[in-house]
VEXDREN-2710 file (C-alpha; in Angstrom, 1 decimal):
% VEXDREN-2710
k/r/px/py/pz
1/UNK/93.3/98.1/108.7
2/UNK/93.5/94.5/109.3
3/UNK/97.4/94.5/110.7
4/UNK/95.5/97.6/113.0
5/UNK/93.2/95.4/114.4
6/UNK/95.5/92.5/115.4
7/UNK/97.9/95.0/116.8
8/UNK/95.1/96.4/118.9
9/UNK/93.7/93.1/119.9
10/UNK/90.7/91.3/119.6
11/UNK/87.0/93.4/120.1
12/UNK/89.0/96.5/119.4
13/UNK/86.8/99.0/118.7
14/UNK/86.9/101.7/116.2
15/UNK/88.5/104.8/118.1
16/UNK/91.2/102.0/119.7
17/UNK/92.1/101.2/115.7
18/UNK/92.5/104.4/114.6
19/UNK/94.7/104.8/117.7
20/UNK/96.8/102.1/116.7
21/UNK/97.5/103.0/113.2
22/UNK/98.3/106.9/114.7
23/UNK/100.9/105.5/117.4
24/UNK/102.3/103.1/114.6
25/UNK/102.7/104.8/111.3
26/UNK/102.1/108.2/112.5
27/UNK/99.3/108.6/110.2
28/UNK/96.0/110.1/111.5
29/UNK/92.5/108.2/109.9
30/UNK/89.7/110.1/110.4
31/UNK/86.0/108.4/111.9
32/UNK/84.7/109.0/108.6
33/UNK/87.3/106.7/106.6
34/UNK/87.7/104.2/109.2
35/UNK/84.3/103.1/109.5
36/UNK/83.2/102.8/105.6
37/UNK/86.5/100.5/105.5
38/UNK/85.6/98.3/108.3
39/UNK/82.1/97.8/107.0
40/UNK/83.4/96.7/103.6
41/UNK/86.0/94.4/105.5
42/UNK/82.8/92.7/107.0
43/UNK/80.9/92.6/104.3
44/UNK/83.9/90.4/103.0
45/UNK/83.7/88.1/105.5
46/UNK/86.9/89.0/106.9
47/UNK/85.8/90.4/110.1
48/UNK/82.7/90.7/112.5
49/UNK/81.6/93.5/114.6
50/UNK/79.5/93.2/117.3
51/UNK/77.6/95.5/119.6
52/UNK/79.3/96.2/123.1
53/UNK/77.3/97.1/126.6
54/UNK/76.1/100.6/126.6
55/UNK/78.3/102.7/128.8
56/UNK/77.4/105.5/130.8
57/UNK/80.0/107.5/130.3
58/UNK/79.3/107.9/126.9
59/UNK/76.1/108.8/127.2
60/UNK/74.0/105.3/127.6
61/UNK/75.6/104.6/124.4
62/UNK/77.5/101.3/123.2
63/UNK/80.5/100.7/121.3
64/UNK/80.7/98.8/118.1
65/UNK/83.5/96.1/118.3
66/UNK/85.2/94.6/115.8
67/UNK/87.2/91.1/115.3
68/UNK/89.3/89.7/112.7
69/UNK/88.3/86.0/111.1
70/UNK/89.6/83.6/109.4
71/UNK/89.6/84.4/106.4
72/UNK/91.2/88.2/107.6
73/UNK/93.9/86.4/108.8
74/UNK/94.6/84.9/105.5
75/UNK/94.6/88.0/104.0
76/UNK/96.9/89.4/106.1
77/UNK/99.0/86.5/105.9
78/UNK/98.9/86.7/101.9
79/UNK/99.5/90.6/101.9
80/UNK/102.3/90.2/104.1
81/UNK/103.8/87.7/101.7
82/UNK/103.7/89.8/98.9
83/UNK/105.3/92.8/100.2
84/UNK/107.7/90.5/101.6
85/UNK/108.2/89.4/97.9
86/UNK/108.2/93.2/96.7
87/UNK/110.9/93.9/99.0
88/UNK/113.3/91.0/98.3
89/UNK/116.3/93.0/97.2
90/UNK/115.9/96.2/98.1
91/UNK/118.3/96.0/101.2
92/UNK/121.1/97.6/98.7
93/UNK/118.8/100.1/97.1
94/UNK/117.4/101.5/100.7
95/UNK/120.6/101.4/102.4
96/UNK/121.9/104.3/104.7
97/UNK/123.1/107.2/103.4
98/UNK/121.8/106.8/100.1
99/UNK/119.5/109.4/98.4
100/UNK/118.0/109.4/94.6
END
């Protein structure tokens, strides 16, 4: 969710997030799990949302916006060093043309 919100840039909102993990991984989240998991991710400290101007064509209503701090950052940075770890060595093992 994190890596989602720096690909889709700073003050993404939630519908723009879920886009972004669709067009990358092909996998579809739906409003109802996105939303719990960005709420936890600020309750961590890791990111802040903030409430955008209402828009009209949604009805008068706003859109909730969301930006990654600090300390999200460094747990990106320390997730992404770990799976880096993980795969260390695996090069061989995934190789083309190879099936188990």
């Amino acid at each position: 969710m994190l890596m989602a919100l720096m690909r889709a840039e700073e003050g993404a909102h939630g519908a723009a997030i879920r886009e972004e993990i669709a067009d990358t991984t092909g996998r579809k989240v739906t409003p109802g799990a996105i939303y719990p998991t960005l709420d936890r991710l600020e309750q961590r400290g890791l990111v802040r949302s903030y409430m955008g101007d209402p828009v009209a064509a949604r009805g008068g209503r706003a859109k909730r916006h969301f930006v990654l701090l600090k300390p999200g950052l460094e747990e990106v940075r320390r997730a992404w060093r770990q799976y880096a770890l993980l795969a260390t060595g695996l090069e061989s093992a995934l190789g083309k043309g190879r099936s188990r």
